[in-house]
Kinemage of the C-alpha trace (Angstrom):
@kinemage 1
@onewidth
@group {chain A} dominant
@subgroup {mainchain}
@vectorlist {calphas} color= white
{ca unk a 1} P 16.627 -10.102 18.254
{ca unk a 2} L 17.650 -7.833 15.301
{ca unk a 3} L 14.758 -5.717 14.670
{ca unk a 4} L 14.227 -3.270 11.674
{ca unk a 5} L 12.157 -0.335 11.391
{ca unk a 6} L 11.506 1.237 8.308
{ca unk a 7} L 10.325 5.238 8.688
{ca unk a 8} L 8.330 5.966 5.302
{ca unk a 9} L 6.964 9.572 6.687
{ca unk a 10} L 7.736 11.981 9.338
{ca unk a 11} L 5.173 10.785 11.698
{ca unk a 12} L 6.211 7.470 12.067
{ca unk a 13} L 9.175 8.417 13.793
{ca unk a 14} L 7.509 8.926 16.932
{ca unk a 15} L 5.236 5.689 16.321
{ca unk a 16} L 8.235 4.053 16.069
{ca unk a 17} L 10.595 6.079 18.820
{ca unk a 18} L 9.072 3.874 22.130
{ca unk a 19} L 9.177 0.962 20.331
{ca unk a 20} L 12.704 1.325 19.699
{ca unk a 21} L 13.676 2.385 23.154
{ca unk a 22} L 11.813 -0.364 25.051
{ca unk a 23} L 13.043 -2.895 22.496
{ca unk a 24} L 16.824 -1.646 23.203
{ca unk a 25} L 15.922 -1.364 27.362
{ca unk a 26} L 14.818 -5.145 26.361
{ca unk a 27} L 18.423 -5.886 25.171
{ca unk a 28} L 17.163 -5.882 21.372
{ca unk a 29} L 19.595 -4.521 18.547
{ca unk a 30} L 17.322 -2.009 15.980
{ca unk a 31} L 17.958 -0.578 12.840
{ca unk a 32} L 16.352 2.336 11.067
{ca unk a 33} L 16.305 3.145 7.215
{ca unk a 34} L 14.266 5.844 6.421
{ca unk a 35} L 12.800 7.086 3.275
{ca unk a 36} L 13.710 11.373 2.531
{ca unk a 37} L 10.454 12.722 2.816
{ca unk a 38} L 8.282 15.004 4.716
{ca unk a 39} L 11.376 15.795 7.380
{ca unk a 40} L 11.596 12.172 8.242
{ca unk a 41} L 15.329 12.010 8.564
{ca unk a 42} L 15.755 15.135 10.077
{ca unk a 43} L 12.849 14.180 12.952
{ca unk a 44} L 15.367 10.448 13.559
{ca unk a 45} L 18.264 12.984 13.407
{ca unk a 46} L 16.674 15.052 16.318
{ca unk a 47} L 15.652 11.870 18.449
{ca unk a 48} L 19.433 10.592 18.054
{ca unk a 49} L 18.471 7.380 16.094
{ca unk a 50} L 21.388 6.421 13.054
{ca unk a 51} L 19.611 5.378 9.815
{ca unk a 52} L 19.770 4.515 6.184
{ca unk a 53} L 18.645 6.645 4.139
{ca unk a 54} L 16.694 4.865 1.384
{ca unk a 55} L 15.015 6.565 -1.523
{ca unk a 56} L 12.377 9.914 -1.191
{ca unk a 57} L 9.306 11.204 -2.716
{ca unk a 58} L 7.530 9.169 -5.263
{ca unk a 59} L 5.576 11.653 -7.317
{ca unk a 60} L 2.137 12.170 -7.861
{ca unk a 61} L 0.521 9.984 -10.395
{ca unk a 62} L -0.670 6.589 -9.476
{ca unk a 63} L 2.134 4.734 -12.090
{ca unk a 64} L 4.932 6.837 -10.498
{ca unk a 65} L 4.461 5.735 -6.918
{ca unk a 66} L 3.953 1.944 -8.004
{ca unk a 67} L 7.377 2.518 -9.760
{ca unk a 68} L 8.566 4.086 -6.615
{ca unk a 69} L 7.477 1.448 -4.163
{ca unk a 70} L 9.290 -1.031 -6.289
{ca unk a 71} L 12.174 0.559 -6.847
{ca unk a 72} L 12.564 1.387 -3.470
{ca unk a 73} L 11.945 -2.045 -2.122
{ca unk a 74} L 14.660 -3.329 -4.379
{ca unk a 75} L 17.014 -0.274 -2.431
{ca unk a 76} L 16.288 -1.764 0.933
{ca unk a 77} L 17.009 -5.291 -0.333
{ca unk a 78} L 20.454 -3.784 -1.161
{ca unk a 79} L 21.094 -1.460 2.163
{ca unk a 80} L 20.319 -4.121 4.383
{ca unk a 81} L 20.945 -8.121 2.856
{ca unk a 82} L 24.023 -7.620 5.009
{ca unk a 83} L 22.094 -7.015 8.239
{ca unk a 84} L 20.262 -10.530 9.015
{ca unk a 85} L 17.481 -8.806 10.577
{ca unk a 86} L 15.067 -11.133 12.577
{ca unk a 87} L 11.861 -8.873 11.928
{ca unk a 88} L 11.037 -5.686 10.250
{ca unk a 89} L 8.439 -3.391 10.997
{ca unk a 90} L 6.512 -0.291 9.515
{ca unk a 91} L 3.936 1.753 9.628
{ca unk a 92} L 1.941 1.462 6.470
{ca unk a 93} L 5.522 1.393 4.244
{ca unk a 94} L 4.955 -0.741 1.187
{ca unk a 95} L 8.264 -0.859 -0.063
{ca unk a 96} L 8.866 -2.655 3.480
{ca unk a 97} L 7.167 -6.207 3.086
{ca unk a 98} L 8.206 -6.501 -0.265
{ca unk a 99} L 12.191 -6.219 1.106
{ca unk a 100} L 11.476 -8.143 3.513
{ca unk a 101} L 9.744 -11.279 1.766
{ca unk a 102} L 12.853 -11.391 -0.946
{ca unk a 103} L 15.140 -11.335 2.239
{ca unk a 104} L 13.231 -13.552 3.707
{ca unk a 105} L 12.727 -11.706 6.908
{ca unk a 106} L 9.154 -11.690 8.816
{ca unk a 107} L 7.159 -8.509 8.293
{ca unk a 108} L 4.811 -6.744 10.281
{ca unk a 109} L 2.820 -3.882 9.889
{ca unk a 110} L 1.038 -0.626 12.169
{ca unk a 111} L -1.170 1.670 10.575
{ca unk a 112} L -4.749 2.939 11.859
{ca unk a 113} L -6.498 4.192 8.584
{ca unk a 114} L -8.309 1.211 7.134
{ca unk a 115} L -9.073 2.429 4.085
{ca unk a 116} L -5.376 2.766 2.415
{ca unk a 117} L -5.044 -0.489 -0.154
{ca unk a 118} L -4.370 -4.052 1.733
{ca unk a 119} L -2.962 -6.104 -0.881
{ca unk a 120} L 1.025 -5.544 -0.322
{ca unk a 121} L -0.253 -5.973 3.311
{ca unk a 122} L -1.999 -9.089 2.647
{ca unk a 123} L 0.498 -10.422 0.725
{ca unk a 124} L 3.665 -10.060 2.528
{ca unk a 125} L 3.231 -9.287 6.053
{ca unk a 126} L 2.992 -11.690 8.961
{ca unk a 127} L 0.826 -9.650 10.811
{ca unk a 128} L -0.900 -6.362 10.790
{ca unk a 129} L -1.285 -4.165 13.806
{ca unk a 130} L -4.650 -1.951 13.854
{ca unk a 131} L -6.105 -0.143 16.882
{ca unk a 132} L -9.437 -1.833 18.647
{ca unk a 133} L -11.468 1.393 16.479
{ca unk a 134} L -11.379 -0.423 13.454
{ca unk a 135} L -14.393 -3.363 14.192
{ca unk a 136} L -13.738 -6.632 12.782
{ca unk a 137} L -16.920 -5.828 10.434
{ca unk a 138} L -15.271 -2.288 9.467
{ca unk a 139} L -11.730 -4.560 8.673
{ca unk a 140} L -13.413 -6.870 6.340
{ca unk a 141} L -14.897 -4.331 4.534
{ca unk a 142} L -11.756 -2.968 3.643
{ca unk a 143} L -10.806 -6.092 2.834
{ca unk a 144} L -7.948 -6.508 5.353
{ca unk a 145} L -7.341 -10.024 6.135
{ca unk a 146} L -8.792 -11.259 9.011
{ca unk a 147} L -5.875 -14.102 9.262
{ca unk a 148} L -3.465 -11.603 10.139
{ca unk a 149} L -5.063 -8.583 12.155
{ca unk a 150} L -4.252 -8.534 15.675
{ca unk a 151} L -6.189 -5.651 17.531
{ca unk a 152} L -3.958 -3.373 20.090
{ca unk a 153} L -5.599 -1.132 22.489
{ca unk a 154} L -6.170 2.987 21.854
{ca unk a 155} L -4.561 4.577 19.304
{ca unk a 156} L -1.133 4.944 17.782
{ca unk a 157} L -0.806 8.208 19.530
{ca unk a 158} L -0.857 6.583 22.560
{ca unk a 159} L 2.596 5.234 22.164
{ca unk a 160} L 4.422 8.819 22.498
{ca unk a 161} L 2.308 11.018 24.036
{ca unk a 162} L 2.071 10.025 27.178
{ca unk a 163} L 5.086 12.150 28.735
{ca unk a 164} L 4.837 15.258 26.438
{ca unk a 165} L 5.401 18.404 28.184
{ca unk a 166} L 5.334 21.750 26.670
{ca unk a 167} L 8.497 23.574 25.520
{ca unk a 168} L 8.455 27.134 26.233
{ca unk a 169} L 11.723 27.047 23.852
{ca unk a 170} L 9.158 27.073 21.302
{ca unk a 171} L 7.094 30.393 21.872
{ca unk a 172} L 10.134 32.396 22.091
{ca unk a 173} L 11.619 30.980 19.124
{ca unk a 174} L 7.818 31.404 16.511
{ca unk a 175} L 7.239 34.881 19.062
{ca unk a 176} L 3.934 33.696 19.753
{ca unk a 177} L 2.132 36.024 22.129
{ca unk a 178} L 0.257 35.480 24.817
{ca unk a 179} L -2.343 37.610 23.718
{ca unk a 180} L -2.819 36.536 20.144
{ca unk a 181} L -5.042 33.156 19.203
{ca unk a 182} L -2.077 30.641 17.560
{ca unk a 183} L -3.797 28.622 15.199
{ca unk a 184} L -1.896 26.007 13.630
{ca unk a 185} L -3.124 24.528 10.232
{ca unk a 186} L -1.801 21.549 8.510
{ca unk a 187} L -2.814 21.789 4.967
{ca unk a 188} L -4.229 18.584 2.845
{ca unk a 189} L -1.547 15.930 1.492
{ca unk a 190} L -2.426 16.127 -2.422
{ca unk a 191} L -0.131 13.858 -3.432
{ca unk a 192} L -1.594 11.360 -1.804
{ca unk a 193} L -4.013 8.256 -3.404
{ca unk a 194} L -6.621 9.171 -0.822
{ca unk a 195} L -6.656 13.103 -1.216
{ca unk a 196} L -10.418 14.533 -2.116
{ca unk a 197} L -9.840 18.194 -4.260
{ca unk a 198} L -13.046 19.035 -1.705
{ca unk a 199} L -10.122 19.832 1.396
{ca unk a 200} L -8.675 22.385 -1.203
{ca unk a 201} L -12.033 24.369 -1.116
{ca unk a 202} L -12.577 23.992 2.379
{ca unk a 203} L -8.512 25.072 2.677
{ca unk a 204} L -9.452 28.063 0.519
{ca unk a 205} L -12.351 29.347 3.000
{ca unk a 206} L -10.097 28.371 5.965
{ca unk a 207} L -7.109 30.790 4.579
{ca unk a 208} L -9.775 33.727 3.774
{ca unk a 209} L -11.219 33.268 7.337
{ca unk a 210} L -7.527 33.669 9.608
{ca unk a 211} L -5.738 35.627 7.131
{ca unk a 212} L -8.209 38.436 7.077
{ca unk a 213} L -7.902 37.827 11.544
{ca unk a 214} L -5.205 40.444 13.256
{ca unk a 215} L -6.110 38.372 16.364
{ca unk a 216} L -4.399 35.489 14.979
{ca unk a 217} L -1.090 34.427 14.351
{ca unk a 218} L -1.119 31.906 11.874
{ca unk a 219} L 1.366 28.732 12.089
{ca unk a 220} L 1.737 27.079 8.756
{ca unk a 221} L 2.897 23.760 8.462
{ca unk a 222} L 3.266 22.805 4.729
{ca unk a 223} L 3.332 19.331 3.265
{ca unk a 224} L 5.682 20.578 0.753
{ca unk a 225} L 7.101 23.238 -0.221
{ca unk a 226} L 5.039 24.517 -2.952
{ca unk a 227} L 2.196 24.942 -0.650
{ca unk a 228} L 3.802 28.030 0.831
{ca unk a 229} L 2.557 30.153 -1.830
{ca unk a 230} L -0.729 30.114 -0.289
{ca unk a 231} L -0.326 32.285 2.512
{ca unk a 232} L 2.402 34.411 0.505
{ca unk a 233} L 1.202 37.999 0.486
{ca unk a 234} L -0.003 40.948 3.132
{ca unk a 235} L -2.305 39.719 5.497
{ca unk a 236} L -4.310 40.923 8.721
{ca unk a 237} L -2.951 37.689 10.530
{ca unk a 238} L 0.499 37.290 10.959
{ca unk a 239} L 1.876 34.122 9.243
{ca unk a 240} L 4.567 32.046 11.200
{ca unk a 241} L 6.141 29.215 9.087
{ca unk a 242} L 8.996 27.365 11.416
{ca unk a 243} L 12.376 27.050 10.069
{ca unk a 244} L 13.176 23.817 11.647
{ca unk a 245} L 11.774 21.070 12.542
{ca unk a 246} L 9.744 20.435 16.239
{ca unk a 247} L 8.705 18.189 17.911
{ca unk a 248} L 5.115 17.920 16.755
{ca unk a 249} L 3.238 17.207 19.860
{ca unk a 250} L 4.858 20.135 21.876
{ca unk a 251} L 4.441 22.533 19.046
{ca unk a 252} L 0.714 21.573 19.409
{ca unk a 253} L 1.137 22.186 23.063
{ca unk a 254} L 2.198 25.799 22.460
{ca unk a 255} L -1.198 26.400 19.960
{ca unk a 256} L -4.583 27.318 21.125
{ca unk a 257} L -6.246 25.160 17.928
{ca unk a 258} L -5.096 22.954 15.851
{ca unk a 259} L -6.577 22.365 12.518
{ca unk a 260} L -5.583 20.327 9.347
{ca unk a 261} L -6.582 18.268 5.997
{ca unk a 262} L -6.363 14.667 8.082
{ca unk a 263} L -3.491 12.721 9.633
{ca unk a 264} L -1.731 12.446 12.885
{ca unk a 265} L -1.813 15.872 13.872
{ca unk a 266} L -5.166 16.517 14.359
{ca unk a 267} L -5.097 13.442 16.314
{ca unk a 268} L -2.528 14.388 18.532
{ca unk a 269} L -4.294 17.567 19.185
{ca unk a 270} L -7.454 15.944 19.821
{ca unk a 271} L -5.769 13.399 22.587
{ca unk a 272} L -3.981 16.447 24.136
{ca unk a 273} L -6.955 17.711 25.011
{ca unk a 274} L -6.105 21.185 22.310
{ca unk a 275} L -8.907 21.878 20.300
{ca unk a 276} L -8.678 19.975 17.042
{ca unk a 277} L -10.218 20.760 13.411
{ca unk a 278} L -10.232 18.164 10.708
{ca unk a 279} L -10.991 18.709 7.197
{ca unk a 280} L -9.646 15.512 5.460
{ca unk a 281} L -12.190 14.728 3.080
{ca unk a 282} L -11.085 10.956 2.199
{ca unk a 283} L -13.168 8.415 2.876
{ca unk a 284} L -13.944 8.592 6.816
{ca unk a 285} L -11.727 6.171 9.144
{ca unk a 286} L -13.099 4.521 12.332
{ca unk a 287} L -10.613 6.049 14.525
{ca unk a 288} L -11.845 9.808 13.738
{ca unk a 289} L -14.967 8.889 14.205
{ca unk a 290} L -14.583 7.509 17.715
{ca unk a 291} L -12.372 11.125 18.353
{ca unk a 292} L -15.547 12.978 17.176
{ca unk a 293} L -17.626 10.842 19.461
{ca unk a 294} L -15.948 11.827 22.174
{ca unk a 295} L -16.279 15.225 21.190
{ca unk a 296} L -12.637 15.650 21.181
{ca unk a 297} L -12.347 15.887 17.400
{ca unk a 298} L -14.413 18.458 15.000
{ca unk a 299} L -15.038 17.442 11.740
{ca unk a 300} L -15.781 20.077 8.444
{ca unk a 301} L -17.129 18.461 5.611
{ca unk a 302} L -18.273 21.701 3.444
{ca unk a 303} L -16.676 25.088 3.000
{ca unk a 304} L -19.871 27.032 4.024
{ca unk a 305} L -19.481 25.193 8.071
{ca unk a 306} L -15.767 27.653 8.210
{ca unk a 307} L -18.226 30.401 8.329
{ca unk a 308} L -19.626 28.835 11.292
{ca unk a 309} L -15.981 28.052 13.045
{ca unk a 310} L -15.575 29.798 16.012
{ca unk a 311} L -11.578 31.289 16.434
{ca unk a 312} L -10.641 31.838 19.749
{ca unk a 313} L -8.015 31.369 22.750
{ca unk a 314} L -7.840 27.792 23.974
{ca unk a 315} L -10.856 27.307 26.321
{ca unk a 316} L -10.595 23.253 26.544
{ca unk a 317} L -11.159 21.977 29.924
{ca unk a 318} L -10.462 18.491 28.486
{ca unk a 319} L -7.283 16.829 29.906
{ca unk a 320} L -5.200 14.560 27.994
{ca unk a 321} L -6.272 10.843 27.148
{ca unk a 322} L -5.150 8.315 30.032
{ca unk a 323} L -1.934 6.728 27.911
{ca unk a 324} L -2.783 2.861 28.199
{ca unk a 325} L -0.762 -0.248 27.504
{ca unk a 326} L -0.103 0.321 23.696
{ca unk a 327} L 3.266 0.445 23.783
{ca unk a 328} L 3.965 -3.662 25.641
{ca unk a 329} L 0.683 -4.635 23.354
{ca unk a 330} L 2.859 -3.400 20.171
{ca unk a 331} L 6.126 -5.095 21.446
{ca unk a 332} L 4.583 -8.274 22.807
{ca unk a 333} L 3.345 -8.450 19.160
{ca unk a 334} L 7.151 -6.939 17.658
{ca unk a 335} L 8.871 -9.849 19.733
{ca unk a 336} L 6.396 -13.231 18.755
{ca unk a 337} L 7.993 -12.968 15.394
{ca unk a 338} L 10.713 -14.585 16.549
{ca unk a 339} L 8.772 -17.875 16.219
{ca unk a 340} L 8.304 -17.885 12.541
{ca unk a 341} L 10.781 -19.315 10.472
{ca unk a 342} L 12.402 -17.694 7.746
{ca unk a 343} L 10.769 -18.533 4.192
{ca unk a 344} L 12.464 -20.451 1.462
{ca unk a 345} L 12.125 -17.654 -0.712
{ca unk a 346} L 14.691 -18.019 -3.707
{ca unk a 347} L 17.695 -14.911 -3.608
């Protein structure tokens, strides 16, 4: 099979990474294009994967990204009509499905927050891939359709992190020190249709707190670059931000807490067994909720709990979550597109 994997955001590079290699071990042919955003290319570049790029950021405002998914779409008609892929597959891209249906390709998407907008989902994708947190109750209220849910087993993490080992490459290179507390924070995504202003406040306090620290050195991981005029300045804590792009998982491995405004990193964290901080104030998913009730993910839902926040040294005794089967449940799923036929959908 010809299989092709769109990469809309920097994390889905790794969601996508095993697939890719078990699919090619399988004697599959895959494809990447990727859209230039939030070090997405440079993350395939560093994993060795060729790609197309295909169109960046959108902007902010509701009309500019619906422009932006469209126009985009019609790019990824263009880059890959030539290609005769047999199936494409994404991780929440909506430009994606859209491609696909006017090439007539089967689509099929992966994503594990339930409460982004269905409809391009819905509409144009064979199937859609969500992790056995989300009930079937939870699905329906976010009006996913039932038709086309198939349930895989964990969570996306669980497709990469199950042979991460630390990089000491990376403490020399930040000069982290053994005796300092590394926090890494991940600030909110505010361009985003699901961003809350409340994670700004509870950034604010979060900044005041480990800035005004000499214990702690401070990793900063901005969504863009704008956002690194908050920790511009003199401060108690000394403020890392990394010059290239890692390897996320390992550069958690090298922290002693990991916090952040939502998204994969806290998750990452919180399967690592690193102590893990979330202060995405969006509407609450089903797959942080069954983190936090395993007491493997902390949730802040006010400024006034920072206060409360203890900052110290890694003192987890949790060990990393046994991997699963996630990867063969996603392929078997990747692969039994193959049976569909091709819609008479007019060029």
């Amino acid at each position: 099979m010809r299989i092709w994997f769109d990469a809309d955001n920097g994390p889905h590079v790794l969601v996508m990474k095993p697939l890719a290699e078990e699919l090619t071990r399988r004697g599959h042919t895959v494809k990447f294009t990727a859209r230039d955003r939030a070090n997405t290319c440079e993350l395939l570049d560093m994993y060795g994967f060729d790609h197309k790029k295909v169109g960046g950021p959108y902007g902010k405002s509701t009309i500019k990204k619906v422009i932006g998914t469209l126009k985009r779409a019609a790019q990824l008609k263009k880059a890959m009509k030539n290609w005769k892929a047999d199936v494409s597959f994404g991780h929440g891209s909506r430009s994606l499905p859209i491609a696909s249906k006017l090439l007539k390709v089967p689509s099929i998407t992966m994503y594990d927050y339930e409460w982004v907008s269905p409809s391009i989902f819905n509409r144009f994708c064979k199937k859609i891939l969500i992790p056995d947190a989300i009930t079937k109750e939870r699905a329906i209220e976010a009006g996913i359709d039932l038709n086309k849910i198939e349930f895989y087993p964990g969570f996306k993490e669980n497709l990469y992190l199950n042979d991460i080992a630390e990089d000491p490459q990376i403490a020399e290179e930040l000069n982290l020190k053994a005796d300092k507390i590394k926090v890494l924070l991940r600030p909110p995504a505010t361009t985003a249709h699901y961003h809350n202003p409340e994670a700004e406040e509870i950034l604010n306090a979060l900044l005041k707190k480990l800035l005004n620290n000499p214990e702690v050195q401070l990793i900063w991981i901005p969504r863009t670059e704008d956002q690194n005029e908050l920790v511009k300045g003199n401060h108690n804590a000394k403020v890392i931000i990394p010059t290239r792009v890692y390897s996320g998982p390992q550069l958690i491995l090298a922290m002693d807490m990991i916090i952040g405004g939502g998204g994969t990193m806290t998750r990452e964290a919180a399967i690592l067994g690193v102590p893990s901080i979330s202060f995405f104030r969006g509407k609450r998913g089903a797959v942080d909720d069954k983190l936090e009730a395993l007491k493997r993910l902390k949730l802040i839902e006010k400024p006034e709990q920072v206060a409360e926040m203890p900052i110290e040294r890694n003192r987890s005794t949790q060990p990393a979550m046994e991997p699963g089967e996630t990867v063969q449940a996603v392929v078997k799923e990747l692969l039994s597109l193959k049976f569909y036929e091709k819609e008479n959908v007019p060029e």
